[in-house]
C-alpha positions as CSV (number, residue, x, y, z in Angstrom):
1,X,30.0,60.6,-26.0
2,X,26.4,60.3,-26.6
3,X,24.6,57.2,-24.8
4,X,23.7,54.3,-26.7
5,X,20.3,53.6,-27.0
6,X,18.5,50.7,-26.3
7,X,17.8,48.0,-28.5
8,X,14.5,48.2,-30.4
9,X,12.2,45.5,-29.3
10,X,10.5,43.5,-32.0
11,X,7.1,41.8,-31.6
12,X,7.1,38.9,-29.6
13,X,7.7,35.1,-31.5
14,X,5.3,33.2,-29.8
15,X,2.1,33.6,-28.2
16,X,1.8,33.2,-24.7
17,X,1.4,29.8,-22.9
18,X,-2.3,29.3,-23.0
19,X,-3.9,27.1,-19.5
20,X,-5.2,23.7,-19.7
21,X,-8.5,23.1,-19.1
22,X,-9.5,21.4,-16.0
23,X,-9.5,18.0,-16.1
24,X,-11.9,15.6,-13.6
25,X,-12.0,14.6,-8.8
26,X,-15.3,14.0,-7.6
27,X,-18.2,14.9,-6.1
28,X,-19.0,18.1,-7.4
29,X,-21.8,20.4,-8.9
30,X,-24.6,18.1,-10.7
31,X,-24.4,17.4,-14.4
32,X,-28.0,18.7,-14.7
33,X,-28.0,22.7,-15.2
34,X,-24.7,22.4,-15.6
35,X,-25.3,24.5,-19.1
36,X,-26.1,28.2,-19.3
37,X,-26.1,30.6,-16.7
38,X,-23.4,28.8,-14.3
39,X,-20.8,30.8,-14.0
40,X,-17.3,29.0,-15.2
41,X,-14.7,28.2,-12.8
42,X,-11.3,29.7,-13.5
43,X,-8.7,27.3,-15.2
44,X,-6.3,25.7,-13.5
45,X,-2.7,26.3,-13.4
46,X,-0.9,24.5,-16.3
47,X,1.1,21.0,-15.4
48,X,0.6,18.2,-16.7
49,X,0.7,16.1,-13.1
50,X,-2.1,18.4,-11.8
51,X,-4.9,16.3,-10.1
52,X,-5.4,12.2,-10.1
53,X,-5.5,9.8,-12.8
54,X,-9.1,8.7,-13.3
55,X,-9.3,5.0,-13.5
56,X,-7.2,5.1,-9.9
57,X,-10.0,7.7,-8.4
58,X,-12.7,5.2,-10.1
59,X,-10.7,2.8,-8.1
60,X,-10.4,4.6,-4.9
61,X,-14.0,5.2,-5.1
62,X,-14.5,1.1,-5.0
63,X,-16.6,1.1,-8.8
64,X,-13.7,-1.3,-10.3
65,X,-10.1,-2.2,-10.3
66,X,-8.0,0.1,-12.2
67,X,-7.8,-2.4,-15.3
68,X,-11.6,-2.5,-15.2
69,X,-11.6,1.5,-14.6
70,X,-9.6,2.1,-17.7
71,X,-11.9,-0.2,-19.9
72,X,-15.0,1.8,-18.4
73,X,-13.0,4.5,-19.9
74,X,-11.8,3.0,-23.0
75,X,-15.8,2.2,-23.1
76,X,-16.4,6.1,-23.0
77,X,-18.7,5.2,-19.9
78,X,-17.0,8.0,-18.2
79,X,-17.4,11.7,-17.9
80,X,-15.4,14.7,-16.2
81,X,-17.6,18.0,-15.7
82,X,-19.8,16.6,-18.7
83,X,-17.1,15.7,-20.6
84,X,-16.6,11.8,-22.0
85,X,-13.4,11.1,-20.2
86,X,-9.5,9.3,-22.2
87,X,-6.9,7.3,-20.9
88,X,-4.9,9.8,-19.3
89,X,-7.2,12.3,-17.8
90,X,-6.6,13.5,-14.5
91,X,-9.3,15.0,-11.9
92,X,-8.7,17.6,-9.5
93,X,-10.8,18.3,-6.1
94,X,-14.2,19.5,-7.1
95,X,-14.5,18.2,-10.5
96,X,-17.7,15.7,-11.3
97,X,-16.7,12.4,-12.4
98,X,-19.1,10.1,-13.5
99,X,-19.5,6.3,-14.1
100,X,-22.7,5.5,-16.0
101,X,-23.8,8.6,-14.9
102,X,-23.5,8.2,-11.6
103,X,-21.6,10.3,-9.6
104,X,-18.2,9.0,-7.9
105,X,-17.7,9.9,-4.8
106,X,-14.7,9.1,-2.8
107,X,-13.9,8.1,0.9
108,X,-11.1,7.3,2.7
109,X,-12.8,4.9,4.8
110,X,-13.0,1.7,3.8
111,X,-14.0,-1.7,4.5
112,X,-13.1,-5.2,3.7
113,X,-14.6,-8.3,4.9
114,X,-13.4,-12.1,4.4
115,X,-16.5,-14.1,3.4
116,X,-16.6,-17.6,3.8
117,X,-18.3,-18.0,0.4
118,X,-20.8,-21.4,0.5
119,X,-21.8,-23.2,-2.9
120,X,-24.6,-22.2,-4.7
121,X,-23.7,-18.2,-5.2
122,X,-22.3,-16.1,-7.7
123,X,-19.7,-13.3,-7.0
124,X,-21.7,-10.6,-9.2
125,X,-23.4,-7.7,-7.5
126,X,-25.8,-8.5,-9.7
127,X,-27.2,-11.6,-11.6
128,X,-29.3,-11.1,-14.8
129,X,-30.6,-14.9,-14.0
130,X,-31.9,-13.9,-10.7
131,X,-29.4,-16.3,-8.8
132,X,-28.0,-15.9,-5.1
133,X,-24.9,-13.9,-5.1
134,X,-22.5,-13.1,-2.3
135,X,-23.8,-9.9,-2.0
136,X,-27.0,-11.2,-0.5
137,X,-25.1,-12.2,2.5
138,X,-23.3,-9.3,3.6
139,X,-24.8,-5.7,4.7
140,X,-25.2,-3.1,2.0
141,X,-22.4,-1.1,1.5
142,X,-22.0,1.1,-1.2
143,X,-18.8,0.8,-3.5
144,X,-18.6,-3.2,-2.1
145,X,-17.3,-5.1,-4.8
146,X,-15.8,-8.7,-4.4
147,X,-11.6,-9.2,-4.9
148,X,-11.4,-11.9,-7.7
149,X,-14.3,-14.5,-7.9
150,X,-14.9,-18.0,-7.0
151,X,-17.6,-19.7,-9.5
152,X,-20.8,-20.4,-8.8
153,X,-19.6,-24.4,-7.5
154,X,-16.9,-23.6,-5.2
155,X,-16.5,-22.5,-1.9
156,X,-14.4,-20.7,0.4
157,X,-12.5,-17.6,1.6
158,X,-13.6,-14.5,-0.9
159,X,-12.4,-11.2,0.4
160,X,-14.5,-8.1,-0.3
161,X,-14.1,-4.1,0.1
162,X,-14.7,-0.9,-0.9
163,X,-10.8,0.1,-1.1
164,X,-9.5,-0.4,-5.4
165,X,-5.8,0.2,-3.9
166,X,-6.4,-3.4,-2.0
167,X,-8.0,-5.0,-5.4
168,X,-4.7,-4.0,-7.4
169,X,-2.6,-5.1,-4.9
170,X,-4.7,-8.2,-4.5
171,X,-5.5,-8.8,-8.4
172,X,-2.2,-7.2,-10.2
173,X,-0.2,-10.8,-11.6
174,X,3.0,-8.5,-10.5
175,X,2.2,-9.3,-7.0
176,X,2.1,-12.4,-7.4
177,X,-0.1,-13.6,-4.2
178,X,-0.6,-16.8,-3.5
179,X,-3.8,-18.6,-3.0
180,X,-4.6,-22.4,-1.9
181,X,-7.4,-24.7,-2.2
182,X,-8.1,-28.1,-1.1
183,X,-10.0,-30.0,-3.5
184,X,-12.0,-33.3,-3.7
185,X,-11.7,-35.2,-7.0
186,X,-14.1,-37.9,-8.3
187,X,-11.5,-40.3,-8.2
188,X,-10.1,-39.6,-4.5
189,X,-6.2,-38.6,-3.9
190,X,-4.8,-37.3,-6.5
191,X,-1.3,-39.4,-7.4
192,X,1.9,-37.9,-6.7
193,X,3.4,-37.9,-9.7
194,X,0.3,-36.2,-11.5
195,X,0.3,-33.6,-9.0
196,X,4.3,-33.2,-10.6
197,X,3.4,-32.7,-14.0
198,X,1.2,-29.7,-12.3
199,X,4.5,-27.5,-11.1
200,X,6.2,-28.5,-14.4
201,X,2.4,-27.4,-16.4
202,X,0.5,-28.4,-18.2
203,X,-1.4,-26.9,-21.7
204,X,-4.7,-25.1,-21.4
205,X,-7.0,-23.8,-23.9
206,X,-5.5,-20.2,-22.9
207,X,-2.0,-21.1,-22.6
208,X,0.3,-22.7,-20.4
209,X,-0.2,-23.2,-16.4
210,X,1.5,-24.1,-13.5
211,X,0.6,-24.8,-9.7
212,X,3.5,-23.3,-7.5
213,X,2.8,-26.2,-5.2
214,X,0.8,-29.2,-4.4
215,X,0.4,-31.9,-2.2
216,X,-1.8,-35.0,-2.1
217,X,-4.7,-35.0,0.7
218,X,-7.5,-37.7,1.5
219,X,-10.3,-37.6,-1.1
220,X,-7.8,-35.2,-3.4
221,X,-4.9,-32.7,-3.2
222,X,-4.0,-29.1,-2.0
223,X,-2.5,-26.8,-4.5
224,X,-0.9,-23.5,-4.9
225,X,-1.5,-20.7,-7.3
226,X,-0.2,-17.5,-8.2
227,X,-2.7,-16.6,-10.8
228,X,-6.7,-16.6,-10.9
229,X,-8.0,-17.6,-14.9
230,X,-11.4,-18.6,-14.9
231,X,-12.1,-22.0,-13.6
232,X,-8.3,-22.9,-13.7
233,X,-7.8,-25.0,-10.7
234,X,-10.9,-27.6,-12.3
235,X,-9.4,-27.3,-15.6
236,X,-5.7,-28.0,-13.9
237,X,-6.9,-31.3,-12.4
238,X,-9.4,-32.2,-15.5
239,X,-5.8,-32.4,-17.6
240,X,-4.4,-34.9,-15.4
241,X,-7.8,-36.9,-15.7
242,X,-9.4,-35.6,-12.2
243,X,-12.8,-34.5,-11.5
244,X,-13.2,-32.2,-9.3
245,X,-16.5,-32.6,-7.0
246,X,-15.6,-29.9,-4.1
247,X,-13.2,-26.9,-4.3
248,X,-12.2,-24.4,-1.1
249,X,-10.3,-21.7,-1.2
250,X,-8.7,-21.9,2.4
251,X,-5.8,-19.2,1.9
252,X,-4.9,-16.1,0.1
253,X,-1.3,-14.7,1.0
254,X,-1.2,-14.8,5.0
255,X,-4.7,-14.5,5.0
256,X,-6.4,-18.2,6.4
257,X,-10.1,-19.2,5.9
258,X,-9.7,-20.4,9.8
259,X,-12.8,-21.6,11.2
260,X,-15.0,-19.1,9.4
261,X,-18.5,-20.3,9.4
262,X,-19.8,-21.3,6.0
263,X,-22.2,-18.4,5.0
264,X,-20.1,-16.1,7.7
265,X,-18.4,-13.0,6.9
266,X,-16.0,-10.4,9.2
267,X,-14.3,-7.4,8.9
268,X,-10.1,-8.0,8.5
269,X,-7.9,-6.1,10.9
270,X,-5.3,-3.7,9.8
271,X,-2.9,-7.1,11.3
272,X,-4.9,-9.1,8.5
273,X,-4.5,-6.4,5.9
274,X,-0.9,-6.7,6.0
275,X,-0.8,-10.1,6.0
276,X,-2.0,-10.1,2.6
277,X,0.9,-7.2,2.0
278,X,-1.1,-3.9,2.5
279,X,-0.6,-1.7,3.9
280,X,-3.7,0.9,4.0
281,X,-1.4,4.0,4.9
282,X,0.9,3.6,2.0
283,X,-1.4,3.5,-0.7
284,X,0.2,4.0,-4.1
């Protein structure tokens, strides 16, 4: 018996799997001569989970929160290796991210300071007016960016840091954290029963809002939000027909304002970190 022979192979059905092109971490080469002559780096293996999603290495980096680091994207004011950067890019070790054409670059060590934020100054790195801003009283630090704002009027405990992991956890309405101010009203203490209608809500221009608690104090109230719209706590008392002439933040999550000097500023503990639920060595 003769042997069989084997099966004649036809030509293959699909082309091989072609590699992905790199996509954007830090701190590389320079964009500038980035063009001819430069030799090309080798392509990366293919999976689509290689490297770091860009708006959280924007917000490692301390430039924005991630919310704010996917609008710079969605803005196109991002690039990878020269490339304008989507929603859904990732950046591996070496690559050369960019913000406004500057280059990221990324530490692992961070700071964050609790500021004990006087009237009078804006929360902005930078004020197109030329007023004070918080900035002003702190030492430079590159990446610094405030958590939240307090307006120009009001006073009180403003944290600040280079760490975006602590602004999400911090900022994110899934967390939830809770932050207290006492305020002075034009018409002293505030009455009970209209500090009520404040955990039941009450309308704003943007939608419905509640306080998750209040209390009546001398010259006003103290109340409790889990939320940070733009002016609400002076919009909150202006719909019970209160106006507010002082406003302090005294307390975000476990953190306390204390006896923090008004202008005064220091550096939170890891103990103080967690107190506001973060913890630094399990970064998500």
């Amino acid at each position: 018996m003769s042997a069989k022979r084997p099966p004649r192979r036809g030509p293959p059905t699909s082309k091989p799997a072609q590699r992905t092109k790199r996509k954007g971490t830090t701190t590389g080469a320079s964009e500038e001569g980035a063009g001819a002559g430069r030799r090309q780096r080798p392509a990366a293996p293919s999976s689509p989970l290689a490297g770091e999603r860009v708006q959280r290495l924007i917000a490692r980096a301390g430039v924005a929160s991630r919310r704010k680091a996917e609008e710079l994207i969605t803005a196109r004011r991002v690039k990878i290796n020269g490339r304008v950067a989507e929603l859904g890019d990732r950046a591996l070790p070496g690559d050369d991210v960019r913000v406004d054409g500057k280059q990221l670059h990324v530490s692992d060590d961070h700071v964050t300071y609790v500021l004990n934020k006087p009237a009078g100054y804006v929360t902005t790195a930078r004020d197109e007016r030329g007023r004070a801003t918080v900035f002003d009283l702190l030492p430079p630090t590159p990446g610094l960016h405030s958590v939240g704002r307090l307006d120009r009027e009001s006073e009180g405990l403003l944290v600040l840091t280079t760490d975006g992991d602590l602004t999400l956890r911090l900022t994110h309405p899934r967390y939830e954290l809770e932050k207290e101010y006492r305020v002075w009203t034009k018409q002293g203490r505030v009455d009970p029963a209209a500090l009520k209608r404040l955990l039941g809500g009450v309308e704003l221009e943007d939608g419905h809002a509640a306080a998750k608690s209040a209390r009546p104090a001398p010259g006003g109230a103290y109340v409790v939000l889990t939320e940070g719209r733009k002016r609400e706590v002076r919009r909150l008392f202006k719909a019970l027909g209160y106006s507010v002439e002082r406003l302090v933040r005294v307390r975000a999550g476990g953190l306390k304002l204390g006896d923090l000097a008004v202008g005064g500023f220091r550096e939170l503990t890891p103990k103080e970190l967690r107190a506001l639920g973060y913890n630094p060595d399990e970064r998500s």
